[in-house]
C-alpha positions in Angstrom: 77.8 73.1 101.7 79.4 72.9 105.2 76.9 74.6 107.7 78.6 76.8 109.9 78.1 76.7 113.9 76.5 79.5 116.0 78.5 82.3 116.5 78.5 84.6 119.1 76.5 87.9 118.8 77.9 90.6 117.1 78.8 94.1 119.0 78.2 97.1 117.1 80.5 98.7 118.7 83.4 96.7 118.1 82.3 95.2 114.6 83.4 98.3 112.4 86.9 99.4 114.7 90.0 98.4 112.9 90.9 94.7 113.2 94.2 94.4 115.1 96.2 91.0 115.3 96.2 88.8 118.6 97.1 85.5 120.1 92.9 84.9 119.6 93.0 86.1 116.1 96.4 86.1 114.2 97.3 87.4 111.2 98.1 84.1 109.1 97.8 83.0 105.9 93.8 82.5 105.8 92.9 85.9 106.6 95.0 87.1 103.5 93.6 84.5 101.3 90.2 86.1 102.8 90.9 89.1 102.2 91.8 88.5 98.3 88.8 86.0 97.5 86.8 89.1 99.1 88.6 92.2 97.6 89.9 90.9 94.6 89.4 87.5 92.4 92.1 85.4 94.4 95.7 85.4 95.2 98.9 83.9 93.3 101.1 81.7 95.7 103.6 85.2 96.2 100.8 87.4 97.0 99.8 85.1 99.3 103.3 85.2 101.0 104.0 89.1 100.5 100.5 89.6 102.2 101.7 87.4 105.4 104.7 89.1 105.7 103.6 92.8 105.0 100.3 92.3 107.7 96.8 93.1 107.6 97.2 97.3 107.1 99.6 97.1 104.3 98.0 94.2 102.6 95.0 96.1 102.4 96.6 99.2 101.4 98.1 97.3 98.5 94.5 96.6 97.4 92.9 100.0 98.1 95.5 102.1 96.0 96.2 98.8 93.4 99.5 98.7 91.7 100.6 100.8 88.5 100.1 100.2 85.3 103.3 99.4 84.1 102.3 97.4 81.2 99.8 100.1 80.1 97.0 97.1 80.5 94.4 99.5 80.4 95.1 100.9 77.0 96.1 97.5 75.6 92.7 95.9 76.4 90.6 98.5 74.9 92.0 97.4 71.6 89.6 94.6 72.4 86.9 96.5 71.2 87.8 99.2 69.0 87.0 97.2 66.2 83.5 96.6 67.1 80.8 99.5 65.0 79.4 102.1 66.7 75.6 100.5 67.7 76.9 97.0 67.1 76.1 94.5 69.8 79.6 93.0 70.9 78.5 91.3 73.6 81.0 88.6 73.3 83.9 90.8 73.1 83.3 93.4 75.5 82.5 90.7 78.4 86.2 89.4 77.3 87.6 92.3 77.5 86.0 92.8 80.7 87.2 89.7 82.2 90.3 90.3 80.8 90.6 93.1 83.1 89.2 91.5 86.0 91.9 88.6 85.4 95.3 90.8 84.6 94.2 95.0 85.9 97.0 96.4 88.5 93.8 97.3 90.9 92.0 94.0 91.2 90.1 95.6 94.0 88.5 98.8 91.7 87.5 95.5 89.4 85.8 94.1 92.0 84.0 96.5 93.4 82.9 97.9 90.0 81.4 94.6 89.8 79.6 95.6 92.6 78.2 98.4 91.2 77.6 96.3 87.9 75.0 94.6 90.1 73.5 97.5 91.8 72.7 99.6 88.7 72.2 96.2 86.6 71.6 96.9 82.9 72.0 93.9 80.7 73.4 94.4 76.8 70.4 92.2 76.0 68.4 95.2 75.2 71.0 98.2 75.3 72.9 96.0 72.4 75.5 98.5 72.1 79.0 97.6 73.1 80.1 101.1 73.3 77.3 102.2 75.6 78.0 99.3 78.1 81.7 100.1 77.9 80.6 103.7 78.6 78.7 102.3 81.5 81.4 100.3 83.0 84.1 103.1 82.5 81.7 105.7 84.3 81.2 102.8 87.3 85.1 102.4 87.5 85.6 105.9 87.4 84.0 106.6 91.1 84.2 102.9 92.4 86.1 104.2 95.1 84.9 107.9 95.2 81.4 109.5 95.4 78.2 107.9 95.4 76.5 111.3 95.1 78.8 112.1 91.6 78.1 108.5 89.9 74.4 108.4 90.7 74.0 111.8 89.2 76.3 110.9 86.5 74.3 107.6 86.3 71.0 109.6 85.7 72.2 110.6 82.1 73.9 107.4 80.9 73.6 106.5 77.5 73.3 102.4 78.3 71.1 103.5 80.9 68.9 105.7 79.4 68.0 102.6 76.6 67.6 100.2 79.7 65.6 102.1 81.7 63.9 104.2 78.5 64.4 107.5 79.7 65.3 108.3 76.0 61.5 108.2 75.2 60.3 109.9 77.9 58.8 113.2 77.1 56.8 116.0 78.9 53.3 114.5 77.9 54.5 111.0 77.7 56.8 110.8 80.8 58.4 107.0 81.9 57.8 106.1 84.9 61.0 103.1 84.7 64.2 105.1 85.6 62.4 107.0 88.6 60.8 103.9 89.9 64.1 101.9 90.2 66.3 104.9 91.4 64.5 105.0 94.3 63.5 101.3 94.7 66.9 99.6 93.7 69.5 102.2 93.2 69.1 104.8 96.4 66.4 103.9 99.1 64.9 100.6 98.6 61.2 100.2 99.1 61.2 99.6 103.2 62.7 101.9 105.3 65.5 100.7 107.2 65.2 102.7 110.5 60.9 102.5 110.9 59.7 99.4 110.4 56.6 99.0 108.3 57.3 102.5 106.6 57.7 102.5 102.7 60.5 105.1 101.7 58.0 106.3 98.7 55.0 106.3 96.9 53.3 105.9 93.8 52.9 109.1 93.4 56.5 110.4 94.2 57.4 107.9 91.4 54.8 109.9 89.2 56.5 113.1 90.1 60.2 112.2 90.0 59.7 110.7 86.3 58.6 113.9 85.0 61.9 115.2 85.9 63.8 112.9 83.8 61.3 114.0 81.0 63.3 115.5 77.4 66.8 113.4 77.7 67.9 112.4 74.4 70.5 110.3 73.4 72.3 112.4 70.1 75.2 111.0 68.3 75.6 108.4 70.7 75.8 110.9 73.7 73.2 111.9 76.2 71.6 115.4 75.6 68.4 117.7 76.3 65.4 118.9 74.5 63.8 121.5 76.8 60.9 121.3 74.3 60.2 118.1 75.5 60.9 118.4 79.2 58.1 118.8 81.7 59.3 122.2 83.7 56.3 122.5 85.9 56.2 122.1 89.6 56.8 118.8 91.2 56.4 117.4 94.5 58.9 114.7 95.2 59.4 112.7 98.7 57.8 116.0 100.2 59.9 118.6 98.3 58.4 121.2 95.8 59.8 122.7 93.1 60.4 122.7 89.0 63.0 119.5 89.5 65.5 117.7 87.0 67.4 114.9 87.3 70.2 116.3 89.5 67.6 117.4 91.8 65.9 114.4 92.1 69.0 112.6 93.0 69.5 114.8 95.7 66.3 114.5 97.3 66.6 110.9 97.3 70.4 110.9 98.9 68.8 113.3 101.7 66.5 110.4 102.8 67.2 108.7 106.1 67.2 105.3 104.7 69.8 106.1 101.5 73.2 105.4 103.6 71.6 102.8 105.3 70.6 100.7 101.8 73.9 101.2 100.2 75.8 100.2 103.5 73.2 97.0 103.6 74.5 95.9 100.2 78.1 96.4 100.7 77.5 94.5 103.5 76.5 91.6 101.9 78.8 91.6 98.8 82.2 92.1 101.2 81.1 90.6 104.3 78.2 88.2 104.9 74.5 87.2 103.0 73.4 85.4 106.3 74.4 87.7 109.1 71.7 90.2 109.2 72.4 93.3 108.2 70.6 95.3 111.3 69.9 98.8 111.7 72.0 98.4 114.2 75.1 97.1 113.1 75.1 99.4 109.9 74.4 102.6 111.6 78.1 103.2 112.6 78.6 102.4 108.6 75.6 104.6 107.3 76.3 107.5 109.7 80.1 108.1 108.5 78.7 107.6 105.3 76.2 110.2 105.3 78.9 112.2 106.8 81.4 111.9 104.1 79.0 113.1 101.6 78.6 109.3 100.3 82.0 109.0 100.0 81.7 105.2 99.1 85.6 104.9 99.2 86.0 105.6 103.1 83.2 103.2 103.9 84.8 100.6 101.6 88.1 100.6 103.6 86.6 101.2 106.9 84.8 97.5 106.2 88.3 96.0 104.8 90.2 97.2 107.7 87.3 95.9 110.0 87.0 93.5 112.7 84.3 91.6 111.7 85.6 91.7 107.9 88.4 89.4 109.5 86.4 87.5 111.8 85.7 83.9 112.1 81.6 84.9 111.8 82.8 86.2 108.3 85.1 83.6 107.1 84.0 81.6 104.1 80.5 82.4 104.5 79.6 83.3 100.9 79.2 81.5 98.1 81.5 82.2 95.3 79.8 84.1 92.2 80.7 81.9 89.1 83.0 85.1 88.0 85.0 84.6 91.6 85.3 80.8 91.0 86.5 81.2 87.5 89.0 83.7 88.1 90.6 82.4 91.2 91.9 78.8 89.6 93.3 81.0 86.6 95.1 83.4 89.0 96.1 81.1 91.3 97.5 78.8 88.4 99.0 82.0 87.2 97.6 81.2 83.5 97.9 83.5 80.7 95.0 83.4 78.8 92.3 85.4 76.3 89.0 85.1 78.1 86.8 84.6 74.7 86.4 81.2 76.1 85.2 82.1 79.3 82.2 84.2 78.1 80.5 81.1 77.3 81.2 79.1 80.3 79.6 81.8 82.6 76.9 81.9 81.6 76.4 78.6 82.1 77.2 78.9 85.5 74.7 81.6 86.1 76.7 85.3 85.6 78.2 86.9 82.4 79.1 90.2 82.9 77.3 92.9 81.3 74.0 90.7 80.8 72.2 90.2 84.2 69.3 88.8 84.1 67.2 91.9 85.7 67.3 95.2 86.6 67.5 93.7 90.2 70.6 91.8 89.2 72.0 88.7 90.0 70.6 86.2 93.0 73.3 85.5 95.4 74.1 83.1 97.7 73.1 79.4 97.7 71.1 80.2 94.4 74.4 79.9 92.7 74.8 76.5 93.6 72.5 73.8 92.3 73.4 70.1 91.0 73.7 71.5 87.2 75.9 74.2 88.0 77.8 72.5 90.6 78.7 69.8 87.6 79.3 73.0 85.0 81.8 74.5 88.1 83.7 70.7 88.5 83.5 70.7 84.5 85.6 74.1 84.0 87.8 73.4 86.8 88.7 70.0 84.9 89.4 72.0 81.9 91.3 74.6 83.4 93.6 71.7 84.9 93.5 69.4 82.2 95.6 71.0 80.1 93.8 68.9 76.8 90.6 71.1 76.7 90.9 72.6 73.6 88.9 75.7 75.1 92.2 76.6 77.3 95.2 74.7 76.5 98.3 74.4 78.4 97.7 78.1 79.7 96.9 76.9 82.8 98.9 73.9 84.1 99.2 73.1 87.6 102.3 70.9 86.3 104.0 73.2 85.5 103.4 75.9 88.4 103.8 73.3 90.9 107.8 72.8 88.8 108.2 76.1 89.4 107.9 76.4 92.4 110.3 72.6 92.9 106.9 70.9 94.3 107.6 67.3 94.0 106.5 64.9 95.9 102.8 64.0 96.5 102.9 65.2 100.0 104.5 68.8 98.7 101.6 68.5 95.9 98.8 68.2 98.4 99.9 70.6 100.5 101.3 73.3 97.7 97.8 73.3 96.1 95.6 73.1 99.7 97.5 76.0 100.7 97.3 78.3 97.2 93.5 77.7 97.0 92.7 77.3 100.3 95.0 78.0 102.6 94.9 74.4 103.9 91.7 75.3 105.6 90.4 72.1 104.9 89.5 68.6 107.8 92.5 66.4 107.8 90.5 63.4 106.2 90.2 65.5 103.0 93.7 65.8 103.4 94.9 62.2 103.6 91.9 61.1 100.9 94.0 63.2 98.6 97.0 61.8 99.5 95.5 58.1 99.2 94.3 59.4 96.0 98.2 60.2 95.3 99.6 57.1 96.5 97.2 54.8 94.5 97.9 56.9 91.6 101.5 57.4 91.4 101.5 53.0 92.3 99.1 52.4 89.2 99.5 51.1 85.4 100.7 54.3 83.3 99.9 54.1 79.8 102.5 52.8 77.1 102.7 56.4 75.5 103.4 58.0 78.5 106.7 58.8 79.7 107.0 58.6 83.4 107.2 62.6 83.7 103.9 62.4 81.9 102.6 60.3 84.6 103.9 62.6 87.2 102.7 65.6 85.6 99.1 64.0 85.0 98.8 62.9 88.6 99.8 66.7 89.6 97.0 68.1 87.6 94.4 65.5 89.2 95.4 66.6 92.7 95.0 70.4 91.8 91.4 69.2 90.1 90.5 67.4 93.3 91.2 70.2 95.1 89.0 72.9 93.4 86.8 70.3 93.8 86.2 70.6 97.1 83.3 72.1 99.1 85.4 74.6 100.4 86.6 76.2 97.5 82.7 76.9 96.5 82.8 79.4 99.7 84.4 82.6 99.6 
């Protein structure tokens, strides 16, 4: 991947105030295709335009409130998997149908950011193997994407898919699991260091010993979560210094009352919207954490304030992720403006490293540079070929860079190479990658065409070899 040069050092102050345009830093087209690759899964060619037009505080306001659901795309999807039995698997169809959403929902951004969550509280169908818990799971997640972090992690606490993942539904007063505690506080709330003292753990063994006696007699009945007092463990319990006969709700409290709790969930949003290389200092968060914690852990103000941000739009930012396999997958079809089901897709992730609803931990998925290696890197040049192809039978002529570019009365090589530089990448690439893909062009559209090809053919072929050159460059691995 391109390295990056040194950038300048980053001023708390400043980072987190809304970004205004100047002559130093314009609003143009490669902030808004920033600001969909990182809010949403890409832009169409119009969005693109309406985003240059409307400027940075509508644009995002278009993403924070989405668009309505004329279409009734919600309920339409969910006939998806309506079909599958109650306690079946369904793996394959409900990661479809998720992707579906991801691909065609009026509020790309509540997608996105659900995936978000998808990763924080990671619980894979692998061992849940019920469809219509992880459904549950994901509905709950979409529910307060952009609301309270307080409500879902309570709410969290007694999900069904949850429960199986983390076996709370076996815990019992004289038997109690120690799982659900240990990760709520490790991966869900705190994290194990604490983020303002150095060297300090945010909790013991022995906190985790406490806490998971108050997740003691949850049940899951009839497919729902419910309580057996019989089996819960009312005693005293002294938890992160606090003492008294705890349950779950209180348990989630005393962790959000922690100094380190804003600070961990501002440190991940961090490095899911905005950078996995800059670090994410006490510092520089604690504008972000303190607002937080004064909202109440309203995740949806903290969420905006970083989208409206200066340094969401600065150069420090820009491209400086690597694209989940999810982002690059979505992005050509949305650009391409394909319709397509996404059955075929399920399969193709996870060969590139990320199928939703099966990660591969309860920590998640590995970001960064560990979604790039020569296999997948061949897989990601592989898909993009049969995305553009148009003779894959896996996806057809859904999504045919001839015919967009027709549509939009591209026609000559030149207006090729620069329509599809500017769709995927907003013709942020060197100029030599530029004229090697008009050489590429030339020598094509000046070569032998095949005796069962009609000379549109040949035009339209050499279109969809330019678009495929183009997602095959390093740029459009980086986000």
């Amino acid at each position: 991947m391109p390295d990056k040069p040194e950038q300048p050092q980053i001023d708390p102050r400043t980072a987190w105030e809304r970004y205004r345009p100047t002559d130093a830093s314009p609003w143009d087209v490669k902030k808004v295709g920033h600001l969909y690759r990182r809010a949403a899964f890409g832009a169409t060619m119009a969005e693109l335009e309406e985003g240059l037009r409307a400027g940075p505080d509508r644009t995002v306001d278009l993403l924070l409130q989405g668009k309505p659901d004329r279409d009734n795309l919600l309920g339409v999807t969910a006939e998806m998997v309506l079909g599958i039995p109650a306690g079946a698997g369904g793996g394959q169809q409900a990661t479809a149908w998720w992707l579906y959403r991801m691909m065609y929902a009026p509020h790309p951004l509540r997608e996105k950011i659900t995936l978000f969550w998808h990763n924080h509280f990671a619980t894979s169908n692998r061992k849940v193997n019920n469809a219509g818990y992880m459904i549950g799971q994901y509905e709950l997640m979409r529910r307060h994407a952009q609301g309270s972090f307080r409500t879902m992690l309570r709410e969290m606490s007694t999900d069904p898919a949850m429960m199986v993942w983390l076996d709370t539904n076996q815990s019992q007063r004289n038997q109690p699991n120690e799982n659900y505690a240990r990760e709520l506080m490790e991966l869900f709330s705190l994290g194990i260091n604490n983020y303002r003292r150095p060297g300090q753990r945010n909790y013991t063994e022995q906190d985790i010993r406490q806490a998971a006696r108050a997740f003691t007699g949850l049940r899951l009945e009839g497919g729902r979560s419910g309580f057996r007092a019989n089996q819960h463990d009312d005693g005293e319990k002294t938890v992160l210094g606090q003492t008294g006969r705890w349950r779950p709700a209180d348990i989630v409290r005393i962790c959000l009352e922690q100094e380190s709790a804003p600070y961990f969930v501002a440190a991940k949003l961090f490095r899911f919207l905005v950078s996995e290389t800059i670090p994410a200092t006490p510092e520089l968060l604690e504008p972000l954490a303190r607002r937080f914690r004064e909202s109440d852990y309203n995740f949806g103000e903290m969420l905006e304030t970083v989208l409206r941000s200066n340094l969401f739009f600065s150069a420090q930012v820009y491209r400086s992720r690597v694209k989940p396999p999810v982002d690059f997958a979505l992005e050509i079809v949305r650009g391409l403006q394909g319709r397509m089901g996404t059955t075929a897709l399920v399969t193709v992730l996870e060969g590139l490293g990320q199928r939703p609803f099966y990660p591969p931990s309860v920590a998640g998925w590995d970001a960064g540079r560990a979604w790039l290696n020569g296999q997948t890197l061949l897989f990601r040049h592989n898909l993009a070929l049969g995305l553009t192809s148009t003779t894959d039978d896996r996806f057809g002529r859904r999504t045919d860079p001839a015919r967009l570019a027709r549509d939009n009365n591209v026609r000559s090589d030149e207006e090729v190479v620069d329509f599809f530089l500017r769709l995927f990448l907003q013709n942020d690439v060197p100029a030599n990658a530029r004229n090697r893909l008009l050489e590429y062009a030339r020598r094509a559209h000046n070569g032998p065409v095949p005796v069962y090809w009609s000379q549109r053919d040949a035009e339209e072929q050499r279109v969809r070899a330019i678009c495929h050159l183009v997602l095959t460059l390093p740029e459009f691995q980086l986000s």
